[in-house]
KOLPAVO-457068 format. One record per residue (C-alpha): residue in three letters; z, y, x. Coordinates in steps of 0.1 Angstrom, whole numbers, plus 5000, padded with zeros to 4 digits. Layout:
BEGIN
ALAZYX;...
END
This chain:
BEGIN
UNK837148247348;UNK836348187315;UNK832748367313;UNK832348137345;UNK832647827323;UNK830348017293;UNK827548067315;UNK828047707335;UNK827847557299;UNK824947747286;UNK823447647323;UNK824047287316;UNK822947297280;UNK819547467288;UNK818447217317;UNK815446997306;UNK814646637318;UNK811246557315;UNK810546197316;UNK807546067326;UNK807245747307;UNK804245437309;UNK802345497276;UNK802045157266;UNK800445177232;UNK797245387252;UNK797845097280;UNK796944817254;UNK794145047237;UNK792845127272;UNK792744727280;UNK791144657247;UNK788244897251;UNK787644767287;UNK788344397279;UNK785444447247;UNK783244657268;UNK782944377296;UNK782244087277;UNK780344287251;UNK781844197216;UNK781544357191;UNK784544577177;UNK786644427144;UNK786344567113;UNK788944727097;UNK789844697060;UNK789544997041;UNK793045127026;UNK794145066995;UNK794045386972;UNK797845516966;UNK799245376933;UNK800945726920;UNK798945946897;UNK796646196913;UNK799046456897;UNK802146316918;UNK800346306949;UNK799346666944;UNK802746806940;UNK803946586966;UNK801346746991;UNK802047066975;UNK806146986986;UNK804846857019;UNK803147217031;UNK805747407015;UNK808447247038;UNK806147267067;UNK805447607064;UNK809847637065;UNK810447397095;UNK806947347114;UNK806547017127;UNK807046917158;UNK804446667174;UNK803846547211;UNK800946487224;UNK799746107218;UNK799745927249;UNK796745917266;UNK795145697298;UNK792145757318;UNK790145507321;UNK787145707335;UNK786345747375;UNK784145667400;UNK785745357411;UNK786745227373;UNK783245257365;UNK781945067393;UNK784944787391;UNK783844787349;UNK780044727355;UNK781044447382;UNK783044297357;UNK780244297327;UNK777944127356;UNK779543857365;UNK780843807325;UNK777743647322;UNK778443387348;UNK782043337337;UNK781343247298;UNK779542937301;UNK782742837327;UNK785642987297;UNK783442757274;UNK783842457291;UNK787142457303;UNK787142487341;UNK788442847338;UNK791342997320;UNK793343307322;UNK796643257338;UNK800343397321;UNK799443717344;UNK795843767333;UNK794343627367;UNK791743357363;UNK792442997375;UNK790342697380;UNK792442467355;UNK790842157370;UNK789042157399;UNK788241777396;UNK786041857361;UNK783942087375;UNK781141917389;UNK780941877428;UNK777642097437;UNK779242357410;UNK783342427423;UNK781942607457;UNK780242847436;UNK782742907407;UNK785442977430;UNK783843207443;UNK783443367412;UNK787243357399;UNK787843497432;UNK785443807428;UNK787243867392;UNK790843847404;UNK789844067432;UNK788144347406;UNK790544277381;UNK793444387408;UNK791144667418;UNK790644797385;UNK794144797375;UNK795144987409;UNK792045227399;UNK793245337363;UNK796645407377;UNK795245547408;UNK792745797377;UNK796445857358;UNK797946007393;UNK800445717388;UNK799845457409;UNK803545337408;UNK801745207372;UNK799544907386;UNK802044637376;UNK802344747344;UNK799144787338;UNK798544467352;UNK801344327323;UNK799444497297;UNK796144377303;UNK797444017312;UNK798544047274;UNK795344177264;UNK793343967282;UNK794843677263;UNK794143797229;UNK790943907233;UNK789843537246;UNK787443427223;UNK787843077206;UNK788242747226;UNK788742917259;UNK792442807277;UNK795243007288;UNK798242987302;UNK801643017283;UNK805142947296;UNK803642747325;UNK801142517303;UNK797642567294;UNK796842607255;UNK793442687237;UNK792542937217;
END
């Protein structure tokens, strides 16, 4: 009996969960790259890092330390997170997108569209936008919402994932937001603010 509960411990012990988990941080990076790539900005600089403050003779024996203790106990590392963002269909959602951007700027500029709390565009006041113009710009936040919906159903449909499209969805909704340039409006806890 008692090698019975041994070996149903050791069983127990030895089985492995494997999670499959939404890598947001490659979500957001994912969204950014799109969002940048459609309305063609051009990327931020980053500041160069400040040099370390110890004496080169510190950081030396420190590195030294570093690969001596790695050699003992090797690190252990996962993979980062990654999301593909490249198929057929994203490709052709993407260059729909950067098409009508073109269209859609002159409307962010001047008010009559702004990107609701869930990253969907929205005519904020129909009654600015001149008469001859709304048939025309609906039609136009319309086409976006639907390719924006598409192409969030597409990168989890490319991830084999497609349980992922509402988060996605979150993520870029986020992302959509912070990569508005200045003076367009969005949405935040129900009101509209500009950037």
């Amino acid at each position: 009996m008692r090698k019975i509960s041994l070996l149903s411990a050791i069983l127990l012990t030895a089985c492995v969960t494997i999670n499959i988990y939404f890598p947001a941080a490659a979500a957001e990076k994912a969204a950014d790259e799109i969002i940048k790539d459609i309305q063609k900005n051009t990327p931020q600089q980053t500041e160069p890092k400040p040099k370390a403050s110890l004496p080169d003779w510190q950081v030396s024996v420190y590195q030294l330390i570093d690969a001596a203790i790695n050699v003992v106990v090797p690190s252990a590392q996962a993979d980062e997170a990654n999301l593909a963002i490249d198929s057929a269909e994203i490709r052709q959602v993407r260059s729909a997108m950067e098409a009508r951007f073109a269209s859609l700027q002159p409307l962010y500029a001047a008010g009559f569209v702004g990107i609701q709390a869930d990253g969907l565009l929205a005519v904020r006041d129909a009654g600015s936008v001149p008469l001859k113009d709304r048939n025309q710009v609906n039609k136009l936040v319309a086409a976006e919402n639907a390719d924006r919906q598409s192409l969030y159903q597409a990168i989890a449909n490319a991830n084999g994932h497609p349980e992922w499209a509402a988060q996605i969805k979150s993520t870029f909704a986020a992302r959509w937001v912070s990569n508005a340039q200045p003076g367009w409006w969005y949405q935040s806890s129900g009101s509209w603010k500009q950037k």
